[in-house]
Structure formats: structure tokens, C-alpha cells
N, C-alpha and C positions, 0 to 999 in steps of 0.2 A: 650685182643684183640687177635682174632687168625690169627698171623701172615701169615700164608701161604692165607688164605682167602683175606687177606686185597691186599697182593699183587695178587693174580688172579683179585681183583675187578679192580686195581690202571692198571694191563696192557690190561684188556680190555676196560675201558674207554676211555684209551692213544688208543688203535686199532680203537672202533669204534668213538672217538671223543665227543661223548658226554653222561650224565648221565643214559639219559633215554632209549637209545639204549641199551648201557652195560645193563642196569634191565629188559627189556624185553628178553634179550639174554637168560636173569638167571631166571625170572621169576620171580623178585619181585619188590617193590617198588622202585623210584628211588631216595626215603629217605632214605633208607637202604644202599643205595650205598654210598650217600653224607657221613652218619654215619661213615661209614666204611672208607673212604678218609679221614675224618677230625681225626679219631683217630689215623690214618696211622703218617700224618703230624705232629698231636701234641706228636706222640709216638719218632721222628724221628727227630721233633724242627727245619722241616724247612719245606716252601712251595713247596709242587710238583706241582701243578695247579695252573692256572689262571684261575677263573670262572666266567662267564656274563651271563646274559639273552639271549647271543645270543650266544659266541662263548665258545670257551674249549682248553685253549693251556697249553704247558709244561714250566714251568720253567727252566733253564740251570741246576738245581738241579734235576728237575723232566728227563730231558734227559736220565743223566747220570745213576739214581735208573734206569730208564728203559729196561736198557740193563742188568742191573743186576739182574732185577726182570725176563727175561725173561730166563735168562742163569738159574737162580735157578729152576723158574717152568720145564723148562725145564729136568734136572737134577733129582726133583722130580720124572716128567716122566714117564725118563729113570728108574730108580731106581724102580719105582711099576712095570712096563713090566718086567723088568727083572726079579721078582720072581713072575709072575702070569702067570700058564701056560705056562712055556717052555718058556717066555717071547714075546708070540707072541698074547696076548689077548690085544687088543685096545679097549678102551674105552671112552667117551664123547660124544660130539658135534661134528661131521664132518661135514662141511659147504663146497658144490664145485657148481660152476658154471659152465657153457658152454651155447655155441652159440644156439639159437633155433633149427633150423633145426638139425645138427649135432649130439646136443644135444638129441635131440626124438631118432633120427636113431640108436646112438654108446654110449651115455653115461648110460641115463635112464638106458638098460636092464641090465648096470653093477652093479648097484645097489642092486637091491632084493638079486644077490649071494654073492656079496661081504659084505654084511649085515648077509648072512647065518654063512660067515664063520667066525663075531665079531658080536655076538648077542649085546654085551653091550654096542655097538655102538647106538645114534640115529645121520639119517645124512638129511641133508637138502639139496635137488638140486634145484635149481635157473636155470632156461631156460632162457634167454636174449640176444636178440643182440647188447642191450646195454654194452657198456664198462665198467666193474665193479670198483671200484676202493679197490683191496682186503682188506688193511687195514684197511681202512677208514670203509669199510661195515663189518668186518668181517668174510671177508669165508678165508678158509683154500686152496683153491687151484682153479683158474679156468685153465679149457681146452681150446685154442684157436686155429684157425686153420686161417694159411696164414704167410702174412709179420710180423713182429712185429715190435709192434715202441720199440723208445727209453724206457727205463724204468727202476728202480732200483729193477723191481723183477728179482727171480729166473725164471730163462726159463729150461727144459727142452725137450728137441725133443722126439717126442713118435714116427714117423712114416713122411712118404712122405707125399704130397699129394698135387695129379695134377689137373690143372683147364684145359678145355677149351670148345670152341667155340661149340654148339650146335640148332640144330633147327627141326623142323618138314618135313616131305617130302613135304605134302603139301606148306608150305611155298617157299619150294625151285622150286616145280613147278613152282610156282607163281612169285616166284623173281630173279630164279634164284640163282648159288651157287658161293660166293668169291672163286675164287683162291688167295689172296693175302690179308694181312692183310689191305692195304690203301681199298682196294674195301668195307670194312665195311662203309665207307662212304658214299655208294648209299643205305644199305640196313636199316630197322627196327630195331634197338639192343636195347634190355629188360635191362635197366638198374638200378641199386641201386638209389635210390635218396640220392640226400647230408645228410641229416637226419639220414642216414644208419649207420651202423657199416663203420668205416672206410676201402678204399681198396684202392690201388694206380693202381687199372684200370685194363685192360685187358692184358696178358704180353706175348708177341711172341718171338722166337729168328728170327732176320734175318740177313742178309747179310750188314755187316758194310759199311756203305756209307761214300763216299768221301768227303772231308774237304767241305763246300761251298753249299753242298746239302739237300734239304729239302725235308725229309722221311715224312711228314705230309701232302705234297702236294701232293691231290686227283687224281687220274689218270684221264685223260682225258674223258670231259664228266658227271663224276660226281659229287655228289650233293652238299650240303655242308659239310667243311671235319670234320671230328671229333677232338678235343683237345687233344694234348697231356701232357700227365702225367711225359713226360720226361725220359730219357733214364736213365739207371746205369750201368756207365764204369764200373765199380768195382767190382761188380757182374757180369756184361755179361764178363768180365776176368777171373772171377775164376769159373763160370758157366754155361758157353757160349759152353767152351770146344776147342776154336782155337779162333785164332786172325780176323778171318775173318769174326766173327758173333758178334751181340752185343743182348741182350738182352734190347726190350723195352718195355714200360709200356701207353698203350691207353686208353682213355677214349672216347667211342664212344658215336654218341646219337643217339636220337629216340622220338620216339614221344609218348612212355610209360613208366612210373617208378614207382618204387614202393620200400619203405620200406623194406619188407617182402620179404626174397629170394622166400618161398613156394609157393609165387605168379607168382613171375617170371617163374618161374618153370612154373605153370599149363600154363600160359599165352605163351609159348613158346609150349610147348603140344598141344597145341589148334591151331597152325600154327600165332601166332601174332608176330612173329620176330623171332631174334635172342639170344640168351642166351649165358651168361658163367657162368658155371657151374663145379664144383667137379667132379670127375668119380664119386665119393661114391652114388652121388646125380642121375646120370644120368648112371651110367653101364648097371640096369636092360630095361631102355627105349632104350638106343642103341640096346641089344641083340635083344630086340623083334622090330627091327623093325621102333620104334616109335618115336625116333629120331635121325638124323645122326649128326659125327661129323666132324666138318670143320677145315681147316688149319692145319690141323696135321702135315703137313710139317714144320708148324715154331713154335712146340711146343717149348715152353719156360720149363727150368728145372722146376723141382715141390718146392712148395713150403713147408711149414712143418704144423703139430700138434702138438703142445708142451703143455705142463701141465706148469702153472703161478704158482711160492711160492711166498707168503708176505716177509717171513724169508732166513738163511741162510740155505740149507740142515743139517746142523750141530745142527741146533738148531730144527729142526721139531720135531715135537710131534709124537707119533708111530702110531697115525691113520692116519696120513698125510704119513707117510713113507708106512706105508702098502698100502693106497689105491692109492699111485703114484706108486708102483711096481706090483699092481693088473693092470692099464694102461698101463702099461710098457708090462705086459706079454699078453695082451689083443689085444695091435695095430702092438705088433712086431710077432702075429701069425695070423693065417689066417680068422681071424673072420673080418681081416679091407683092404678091397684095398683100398689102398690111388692115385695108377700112377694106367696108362692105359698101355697096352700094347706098344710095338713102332711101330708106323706106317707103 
């Protein structure tokens, strides 16, 4: 049995959950795989896996090998980089994901060079605005841009990055332009449908209101009001910047939505509403012209771009380490506005 084999097979199973996944990753059968487990187990005289027709889970036995199996590959490595090349030649499978839209704009072109400079790299990018779940799937690192929820990966922050309110002239002829965030309430706003990438809504700073008052309630005359997503003390305190401001989070509607932000986008271009949007997304339509942006008085702080690990930073593999510091040096220079100017 070749030990170091059997464990690479036993911790990408345990990642991607099941047999058949781990054989397509490697490119063989997922008899080969089984082979490779059952010798693992009988070499080792206890069960790591539980296996069903339907599911794949760890024994309290298999938990435990896993952390060890990962710290040894690990270790392994570490130990090849170090005498290949100055220690800085990565090699394998790099598996990264990002957001579509984001994705096409900032990730994609980092690719072809950061590939130049580890030919013995192959790496695979996944476009989705779907929420990946890394370990489960396999990839080594996704890029996500906004709030993040709860989660037991590794987060990194790569860079700022500010949303807000934007629209066509035309439309604004036509509708007229909010001064105030409750005034979204009479107008068109392009929004995500539930289905989406998760967002906690449109986020303004304004002027903290008095115990007893309701900040939802439409200003007179207008239509029906929009839901709210609910404010965060917590945040509009440590990001608000004074006590007199809070930071909240809107969920306006409209009478269009869609899935697809690139939708949004054209559909807001075209004079159909109102948008929120990225600067990244809209800086070059502002410049020229083609569409303005709204509310900038109650811009809310920006929110971030951070790089997801499955793992601990300590345990990452060199091509995860390099290609999170190729991002690093890529979003903290001038290739990326993430904020607008101030107001």
C-alpha cells in the first residue's frame, strides 16, 4: 500500500464527501478509490467511513485520522516547495471560485498570469452566484464580495468595497430624484429576487431616530413602503463613525427582479428603475455620463472582498498561499476601486 496515496485519497473523500466526486477530481475510477480506503482501514484495523448508497460520513476514528492526515499532507507540502526552486514552485490542482459578475471583471484576468508564473499549476475557476460550500465541493479558496455570514471558514479581507444607489438620467427625468432614502418607496428599484446570492438589502447611514419612531414609515403621499431588513447597532457604532448616525439595511421593491446582477445592471442602463450597485460595477457609466448616482449623502461604510479558506492558514497548501498573496497584491494596488470618492 502506498501510504502517502492512500491518505490524499481518505482526505479528499472526507472534503468532497463522497467516492465518486474524490475519482473524478483524480481521474480515475471510483473502484480505485474504494480499493484504496478498504486497504487504508484494514492496514490501520479500524473503520474510518461509514458507507451507504446514499450518504458518506466519518467515524469518531475517522475524525480524528483526519486532522492528522491533513497536517502530514500538509507537511509533505511544505517540505517539496522547499527544495523546488527557491521554494516558491506550486504545483497541483488549484480549485477558486467567485461571484459571476466580479468574477468575469477582477478574477478571470488573474489567472493566465498567475499561471505564467507556476506553470505546474492546473487551476480550475468556477464563476457562480451560487454559495459554494468549499469543502464539501472542493475548491481551495472562494473570493466573495459584501457582508459575510456566519461560518467556520477562514475570511480574509482583500480590499473595500462600496455599494450604492444608481439610475439613468432618463429615468430620473421621468421620476424624478430621491433626496432621502424613505423616498425609495415611490420609485422602481431593480432588485435581487430571493433566489439570489444572499444580501441583507440596501445599506444607508442616517440620522439615528428617537426611541418610539418609525424610520420605515413612507413620507407623505407615498406609495407603498418598502421592508425593512432591520438596522445593526453594532455596526452603525463602530462604523457609523458618531453616535448620531446609525447604519441601516433596506429592502426596497419594484415591480422587477431578477436573479442575475448583469441584468440588473443593463435593465437600470436602459432607464427601468433604480439599481444598487458596486462602484467597480458602475464607475465607468457614471464617468461617461450614463448613469448618476443617488443618496450619496447617506452613504453607508463600504463593505469588504475577502478570499474564503476551507482550512487553517497554517495548514494551506503553497498554491493556495501563493495565489491568496497574488490577490492580496492585485486588490491592495491600483488595478481594483472598490469606494467611490466622498461626496
Amino acid at each position: 500500500m502506498d501510504k502517502l496515496k492512500a491518505f490524499e485519497t481518505f482526505a479528499a473523500v472526507a472534503a468532497r464527501g463522497s467516492l465518486s466526486a474524490a475519482a473524478r477530481a483524480e481521474g480515475v475510477a471510483p473502484a480505485v478509490i474504494g480499493r484504496r480506503l478498504d486497504a487504508l482501514e484494514q492496514h490501520l484495523g479500524v473503520k474510518l467511513l461509514v458507507r451507504t448508497t446514499r450518504r458518506l460520513a466519518l467515524t469518531p476514528e475517522g475524525t480524528a485520522f483526519l486532522d492528522d492526515c491533513q497536517r502530514i499532507l500538509h507537511e509533505v507540502a511544505s517540505a517539496e516547495s522547499s527544495v523546488s526552486a527557491g521554494g516558491v514552485q506550486a504545483s497541483g490542482h488549484l480549485r477558486v471560485t467567485a461571484p459571476a459578475g466580479f468574477g468575469r471583471r477582477h478574477i478571470a484576468p488573474l489567472v493566465p498570469p498567475f499561471h505564467a508564473e507556476h506553470p505546474r499549476l492546473r487551476i480550475s475557476l468556477n464563476l457562480s452566484d451560487r454559495i459554494v460550500d468549499l469543502a464539501a465541493e472542493g475548491y481551495d479558496c472562494a473570493v466573495r464580495v459584501g457582508d459575510l455570514p456566519d461560518s467556520s471558514w477562514i475570511s480574509i479581507r482583500l480590499a473595500d468595497n462600496r455599494r450604492l444607489a444608481v439610475a439613468a438620467p432618463a429615468y430620473l427625468r421621468r421620476r424624478g430624484v430621491p433626496r432621502h432614502p424613505r423616498e425609495l418607496a415611490r420609485h422602481d428599484c431593480l432588485v435581487l429576487s430571493s433566489d439570489a446570492s444572499q444580501s441583507r438589502g440596501w445599506a444607508f447611514r442616517v440620522p439615528r431616530i428617537a426611541h418610539g419612531q418609525d424610520y420605515e414609515r413612507p413620507l407623505a403621499g407615498a406609495g407603498v413602503p418598502y421592508a425593512a431588513a432591520g438596522r445593526d447597532p453594532e455596526r452603525a457604532a463602530s462604523s457609523a463613525g458618531d453616535a448620531g448616525h446609525e447604519v441601516i439595511h433596506l429592502r426596497p421593491g419594484g415591480p422587477l427582479d431578477c436573479s442575475d446582477g448583469q441584468v440588473l445592471h443593463d435593465w437600470c442602463l436602459a432607464g427601468h428603475g433604480i439599481a444598487w450597485r458596486s462602484t467597480w460595477e458602475v464607475e465607468a457609466e457614471i464617468a461617461a455620463g450614463l448613469l448618476v448616482p443617488l443618496l450619496q449623502a447617506y452613504a453607508a461604510p463600504p463593505n469588504g472582498v475577502y478570499a474564503l479558506l476551507p482550512h487553517p492558514t497554517r495548514h494551506l497548501p503553497l498554491r493556495v498561499r501563493l495565489w491568496v498573496d497574488y490577490l492580496k497584491g492585485y486588490f491592495g494596488g491600483p488595478g481594483f476601486r472598490g469606494t467611490a470618492s466622498d461626496p
